[in-house]
N, C-alpha and C positions, 0 to 999 in steps of 0.2 A: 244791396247786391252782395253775392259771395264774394267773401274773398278771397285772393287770384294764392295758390298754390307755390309755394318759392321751393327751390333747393335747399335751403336753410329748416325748414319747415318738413320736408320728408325727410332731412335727415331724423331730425331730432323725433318723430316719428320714429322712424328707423330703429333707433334708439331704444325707443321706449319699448316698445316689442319686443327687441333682445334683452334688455333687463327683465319685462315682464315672463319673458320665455325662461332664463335662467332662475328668475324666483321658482317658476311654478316648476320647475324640474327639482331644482332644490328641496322641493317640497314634498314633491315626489319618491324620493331616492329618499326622503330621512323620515317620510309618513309611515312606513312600513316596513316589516324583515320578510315579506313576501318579494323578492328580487326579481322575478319574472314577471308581476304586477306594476312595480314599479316601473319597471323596463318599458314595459307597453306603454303606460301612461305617458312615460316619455318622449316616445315617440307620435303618439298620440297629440301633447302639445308641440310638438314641433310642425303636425301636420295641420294642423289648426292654427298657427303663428306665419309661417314661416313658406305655407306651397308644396308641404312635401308630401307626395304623389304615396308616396311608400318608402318605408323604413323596415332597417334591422338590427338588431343586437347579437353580436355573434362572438362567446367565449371558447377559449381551447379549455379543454376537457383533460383533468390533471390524468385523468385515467390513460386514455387513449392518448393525448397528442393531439387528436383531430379538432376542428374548430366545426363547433356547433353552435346550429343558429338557435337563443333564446327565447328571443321574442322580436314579434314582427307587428306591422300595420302598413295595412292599404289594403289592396283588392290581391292578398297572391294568391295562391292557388298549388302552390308545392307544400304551405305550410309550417311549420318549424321544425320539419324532420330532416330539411338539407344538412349535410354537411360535408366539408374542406378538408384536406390537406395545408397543413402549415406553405403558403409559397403557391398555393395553387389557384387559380382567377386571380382575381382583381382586390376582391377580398384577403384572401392565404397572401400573398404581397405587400398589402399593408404590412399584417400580423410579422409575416418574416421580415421587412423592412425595417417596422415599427414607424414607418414618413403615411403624411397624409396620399391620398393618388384623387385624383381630379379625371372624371370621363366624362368632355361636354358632347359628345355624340355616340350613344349607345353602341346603334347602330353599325358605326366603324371600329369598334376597338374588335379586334379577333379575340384577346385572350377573356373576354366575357364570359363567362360561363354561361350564366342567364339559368342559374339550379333553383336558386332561394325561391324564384316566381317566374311561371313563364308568363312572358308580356307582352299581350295580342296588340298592345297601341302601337310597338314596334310599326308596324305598317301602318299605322294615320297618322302616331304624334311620335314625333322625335322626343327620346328623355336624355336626361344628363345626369351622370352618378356622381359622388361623393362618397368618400369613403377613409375615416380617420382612426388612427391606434386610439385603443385602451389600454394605456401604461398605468404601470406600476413599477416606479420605480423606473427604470433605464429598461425594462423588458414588458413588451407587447404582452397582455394576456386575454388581448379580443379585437374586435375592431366594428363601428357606429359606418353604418350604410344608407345612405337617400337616393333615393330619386324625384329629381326635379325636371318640370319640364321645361325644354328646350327654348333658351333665347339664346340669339344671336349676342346681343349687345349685354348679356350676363356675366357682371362681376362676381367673378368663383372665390375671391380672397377673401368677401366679409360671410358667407356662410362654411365657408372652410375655415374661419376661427371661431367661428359659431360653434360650430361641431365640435372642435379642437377644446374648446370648454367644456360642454358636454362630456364629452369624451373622459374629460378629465375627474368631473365630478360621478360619471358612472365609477371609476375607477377609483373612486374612493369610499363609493357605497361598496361598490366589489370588495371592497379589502377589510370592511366594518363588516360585511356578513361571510366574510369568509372565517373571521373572527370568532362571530358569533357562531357560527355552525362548528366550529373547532369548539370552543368553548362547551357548546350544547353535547358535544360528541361524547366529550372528555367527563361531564355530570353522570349520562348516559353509562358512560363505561365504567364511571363510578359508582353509579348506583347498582347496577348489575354486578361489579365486584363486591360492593358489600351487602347485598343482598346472598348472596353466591357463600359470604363468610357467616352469616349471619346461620344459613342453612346449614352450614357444615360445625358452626360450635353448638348449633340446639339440633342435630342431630341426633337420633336413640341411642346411637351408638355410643355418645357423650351422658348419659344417663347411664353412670356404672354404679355395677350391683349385679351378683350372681346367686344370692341367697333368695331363699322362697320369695321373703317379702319384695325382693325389688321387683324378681321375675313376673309375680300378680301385676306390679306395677306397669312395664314394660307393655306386659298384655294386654291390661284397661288400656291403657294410651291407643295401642294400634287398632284397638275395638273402635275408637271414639275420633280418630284422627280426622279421618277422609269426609267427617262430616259436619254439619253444622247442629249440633245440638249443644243446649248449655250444659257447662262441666263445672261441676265445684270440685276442688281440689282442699282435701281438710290435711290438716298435719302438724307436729310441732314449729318454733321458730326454728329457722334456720336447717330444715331438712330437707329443702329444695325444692318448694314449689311453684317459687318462680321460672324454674328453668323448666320446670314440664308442663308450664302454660307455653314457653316459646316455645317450645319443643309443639305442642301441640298447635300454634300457628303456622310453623314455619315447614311444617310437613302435611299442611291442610292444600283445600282448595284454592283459599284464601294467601297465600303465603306472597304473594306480590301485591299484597294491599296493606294498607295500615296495619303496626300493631301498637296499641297507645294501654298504657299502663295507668291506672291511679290510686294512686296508695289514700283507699280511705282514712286511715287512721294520721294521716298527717297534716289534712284537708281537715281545719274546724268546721264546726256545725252550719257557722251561717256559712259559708264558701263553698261548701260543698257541692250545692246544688247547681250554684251559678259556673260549676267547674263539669260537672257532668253534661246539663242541657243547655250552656250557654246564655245571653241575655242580650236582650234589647237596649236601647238607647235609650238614656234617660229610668231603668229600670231600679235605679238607683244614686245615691250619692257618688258619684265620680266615674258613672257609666255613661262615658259620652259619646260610644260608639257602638254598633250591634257586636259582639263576639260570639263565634261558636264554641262548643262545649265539644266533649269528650267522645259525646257519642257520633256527633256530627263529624270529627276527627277523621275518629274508626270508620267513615261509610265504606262497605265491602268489603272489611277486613275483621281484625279480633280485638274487641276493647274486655281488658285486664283489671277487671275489679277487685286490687288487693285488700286484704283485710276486711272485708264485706259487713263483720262485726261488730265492726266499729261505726257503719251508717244512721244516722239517725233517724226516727221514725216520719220525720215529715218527707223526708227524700225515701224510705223505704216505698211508700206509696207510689211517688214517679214511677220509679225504677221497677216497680209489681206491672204498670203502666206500660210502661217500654217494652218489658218480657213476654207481655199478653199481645199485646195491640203494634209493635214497633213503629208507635208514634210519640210524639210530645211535644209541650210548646216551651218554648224558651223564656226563662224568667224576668216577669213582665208583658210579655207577650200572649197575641192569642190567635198565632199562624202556626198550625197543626205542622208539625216537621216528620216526616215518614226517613224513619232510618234503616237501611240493611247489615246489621250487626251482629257477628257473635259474639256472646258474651260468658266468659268465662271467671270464675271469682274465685277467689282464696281464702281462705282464715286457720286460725288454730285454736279458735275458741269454741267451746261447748254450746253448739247451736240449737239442740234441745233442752240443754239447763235456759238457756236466754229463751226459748221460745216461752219454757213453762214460768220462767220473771216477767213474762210479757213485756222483755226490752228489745224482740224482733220475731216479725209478723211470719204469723205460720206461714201465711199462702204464699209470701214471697220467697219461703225457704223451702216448699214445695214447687217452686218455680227454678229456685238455683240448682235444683238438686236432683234435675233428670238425669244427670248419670255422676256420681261420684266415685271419686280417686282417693283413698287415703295412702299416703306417705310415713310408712313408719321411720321413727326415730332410729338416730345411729346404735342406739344400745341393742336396739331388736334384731341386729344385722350385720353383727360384730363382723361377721367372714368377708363382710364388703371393704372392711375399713384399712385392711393391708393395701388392698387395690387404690382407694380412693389416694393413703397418705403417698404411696408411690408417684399416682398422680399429679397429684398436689408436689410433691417434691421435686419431678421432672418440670414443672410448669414455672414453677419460682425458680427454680437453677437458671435456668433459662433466662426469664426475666430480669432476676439479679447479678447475671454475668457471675455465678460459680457453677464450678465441676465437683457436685456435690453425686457421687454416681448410688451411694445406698444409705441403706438405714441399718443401726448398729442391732443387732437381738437384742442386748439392755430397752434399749428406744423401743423397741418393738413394742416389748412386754410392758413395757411403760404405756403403750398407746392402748393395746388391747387390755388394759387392769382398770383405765379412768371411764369414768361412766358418762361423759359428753353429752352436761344437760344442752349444752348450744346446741351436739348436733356437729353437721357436718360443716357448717357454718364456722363453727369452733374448731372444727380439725383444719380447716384450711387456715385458719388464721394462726394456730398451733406453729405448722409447716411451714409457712410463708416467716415468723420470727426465729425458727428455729434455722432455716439458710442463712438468714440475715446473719444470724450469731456465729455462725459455721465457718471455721476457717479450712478446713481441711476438706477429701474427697467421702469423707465418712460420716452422716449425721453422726451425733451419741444422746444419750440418754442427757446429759446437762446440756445439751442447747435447746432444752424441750424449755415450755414453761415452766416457772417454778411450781404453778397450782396443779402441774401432773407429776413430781419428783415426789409428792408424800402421798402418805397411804390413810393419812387420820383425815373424812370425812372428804379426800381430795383438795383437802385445802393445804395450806401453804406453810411453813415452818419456819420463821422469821429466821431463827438464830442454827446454824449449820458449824456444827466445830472444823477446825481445819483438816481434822486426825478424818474422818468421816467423808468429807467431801475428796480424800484422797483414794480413801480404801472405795467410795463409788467407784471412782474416774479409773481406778487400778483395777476393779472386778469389771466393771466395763471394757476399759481397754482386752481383757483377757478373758472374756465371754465372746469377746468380735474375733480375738486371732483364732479359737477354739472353732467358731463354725468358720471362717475362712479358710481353715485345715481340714474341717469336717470331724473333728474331733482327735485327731494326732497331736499329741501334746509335743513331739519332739521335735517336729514343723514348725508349732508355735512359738514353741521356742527360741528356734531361730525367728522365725519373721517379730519374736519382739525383741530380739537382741540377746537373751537369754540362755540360762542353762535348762536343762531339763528336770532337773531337782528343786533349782529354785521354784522353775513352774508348778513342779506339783505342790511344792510346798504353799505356795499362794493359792492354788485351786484348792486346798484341805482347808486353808484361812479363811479363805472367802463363803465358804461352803457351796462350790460348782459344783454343777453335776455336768463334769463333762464328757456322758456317756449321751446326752441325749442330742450333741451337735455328731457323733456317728450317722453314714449314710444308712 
């Protein structure tokens, strides 16, 4: 025979439902950062536990004020486009109370709105609402709505702490993705700002040079920007053509997509290749996971193959592979991987001396080299190099916290007489120690390096007498007052403290000619 049903026994029932019901909401609210998903489901298990007819989730909206309905379940029929005033129905009361509100007969309460869902059982079945805050913290920021149907003999306390829990765990998922949306906003708005920086330092405009050769330069670039063709970029060390591979990403189509760099010449032989196409698991000794490679990286964006020269001939082949067909398979592997890539490359080596060494393959260098950029060195382009070191000098002032505002004529002719096998590369590093050394508003000629102060091969002069480094420092000094007069010696005079006799007599000593700082 069955056995007979006690009080004791639908408690603990009871019970177990409600626990059962907060697990699976729990579960619900931390399954996912879909919150209007979650919402529903929740209420979804309550209607399925618990008898309820229909539910709602209903947040005030940081925007407006107003309280709008999130998510819903049962039979409505208005949808989740309702929305409240903070204080208005039965709902907006909670919310501006922040107390739970209890309506065991629909029916009677006048200030029902009845918006959320109109409810046709109103005339055959009596319902009974519920209706509890979503705190955070001491203030209301929504409020959890049922309808249940109507008993007489229905205790409203245990599903009215029912909710009250509920309630409280929506509020805490609330407050974890409101988090997480702040959070996502703040990456967003980060990425967008340095994206936005990235644009404006590889900008043409930041590519300076007024002289023929840069002008050519300038113009290949804007020929070649807006497209997707491979670009080889040749040139010395250090004469910038890294920055006109960014330059040519960040002003393409592409410029909100990857841009991945790889310095062949710093990748050895065996690495290389596992660094470009990536590898398989198990593809080797301590590959114990698949990894992508370089190009996988770059999908829809610009992968940056510096120093291209330096590739070795078994990855020359991939990479002829890649350029022709934009497929390949990952080392170890034999799943055809289709990539959408531009690729752009660099070197400064002599890539028809290496073709005719047969130490890199013609057709790959007829593949690199649909449209090529050369980059003349700093000596080719002397009238750039006033501009650059200004530049460079405003950029480290700055950085280094001095008011270093010019550069002496000594310095000058000092800059324009060395022959800068580095390159531009070299003048900036030049600039950047010469602030350092700098104590005053005026570079001079001795805060330059020492390997630019002599004249015998550029190189450097160990032993400097004192008598010598003075008569510098002194014809220096009064080369700078002579163009900051413009050539009035008896201006200079005064701005060095001087008489005017002395002055000429030091400008005869020194052998100035200080006719040529005249306007």
């Amino acid at each position: 025979m069955p056995t007979a049903r006690t009080p004791e026994s639908d408690l603990e029932t009871d019970e177990y439902r409600r626990l059962s019901s907060l697990l699976e909401v729990s579960r619900a609210l931390s399954g996912t950062l879909d919150l209007k998903a979650a919402l529903h489901r929740v209420l979804e298990v309550l209607g399925q536990n618990h008898g309820v007819v229909r539910g709602l989730v209903a947040l005030v909206n940081d925007d407006t004020g107003a309280l709008q309905v999130e998510a819903t379940d049962g039979t409505f029929t208005a949808g989740t486009a309702a929305s409240y005033a903070v204080g208005e129905g039965i709902t907006g009361r909670v919310v501006e109370s922040g107390k739970p509100i209890v309506v065991p007969r629909i029916s009677q309460e006048p200030l029902f709105l009845n918006r959320a869902a109109a409810r046709p059982e109103l005339g055959k079945q009596e319902l009974s609402y519920i209706c509890v805050p979503i705190l955070l913290g001491k203030k209301a920021v929504g409020a959890l709505g049922v309808d249940l149907k109507y008993s007489a003999s229905r205790d409203y306390d245990r599903p009215q702490k029912l909710l009250g829990v509920v309630g409280a765990m929506i509020a805490q998922a609330l407050k974890v993705h409101r988090l997480v949306e702040a959070e996502r906003q703040r990456l967003v708005d980060e990425n967008n700002q340095l994206r936005q920086e990235l644009r404006e330092r590889y900008d043409f405009s930041n590519i300076m040079g007024t002289s023929g050769p840069m002008r050519q330069v300038c113009e290949q670039i804007a020929q070649v920007t807006r497209t997707n063709t491979t670009v080889l970029i040749r040139g010395e060390s250090g004469t910038g053509k890294e920055l006109i591979a960014h330059a040519l990403h960040y002003n393409s189509l592409r410029a909100n997509k990857p841009f991945i760099k790889v310095s062949c010449a710093a990748l050895p032989d065996n690495l290389i290749e596992s660094e470009l196409f990536g590898y398989e698991k198990g593809a080797f000794t301590g590959a114990t996971a698949r990894r992508k490679g370089r190009f996988e990286s770059a999908e829809g964006g610009t992968l940056f193959l510096d120093e291209i020269g330096d590739v070795n001939p078994a990855t020359q082949v991939k990479l002829l592979r890649v350029l022709q067909e934009r497929e390949f398979e990952r080392l170890g592997g034999t799943e055809t991987v289709k990539v959408n890539v531009r690729v752009l490359a660099a070197t400064h080596k002599d890539m028809e001396q290496m073709i005719a060494d047969r130490t890199f393959r013609e057709d790959l260098y007829y593949r690199l080299n649909v449209f090529s950029i050369f980059v003349p060195p700093l000596r080719d382009r002397k009238s750039d190099l006033l501009l650059l070191a200004d530049h460079f000098l405003e950029k480290f002032s700055r950085e280094h916290g001095k008011s270093i505002k010019r550069i002496s004529t000594p310095a000058i002719d000092m800059l324009t007489s060395y022959h800068w096998p580095g390159n531009v590369r070299e003048l900036e590093n030049a600039l950047e120690r010469a602030v350092l050394v700098c104590d005053g508003h005026v570079l001079h000629a001795h805060h330059l390096p020492p390997s630019l102060q002599t004249a015998e091969a550029s190189g450097t002069v160990v032993r400097v007498s004192l008598k010598d480094a003075l008569a510098a420092y002194e014809r220096d000094l009064i080369q700078d007052a002579l163009k900051t007069t413009h050539g009035n010696r008896a201006k200079a005079a005064r701005l060095l403290n001087t008489t005017k006799r002395i002055l000429n007599y030091q400008v005869t000593r020194h052998g100035i000619d200080w006719q040529r700082f005249k306007d």
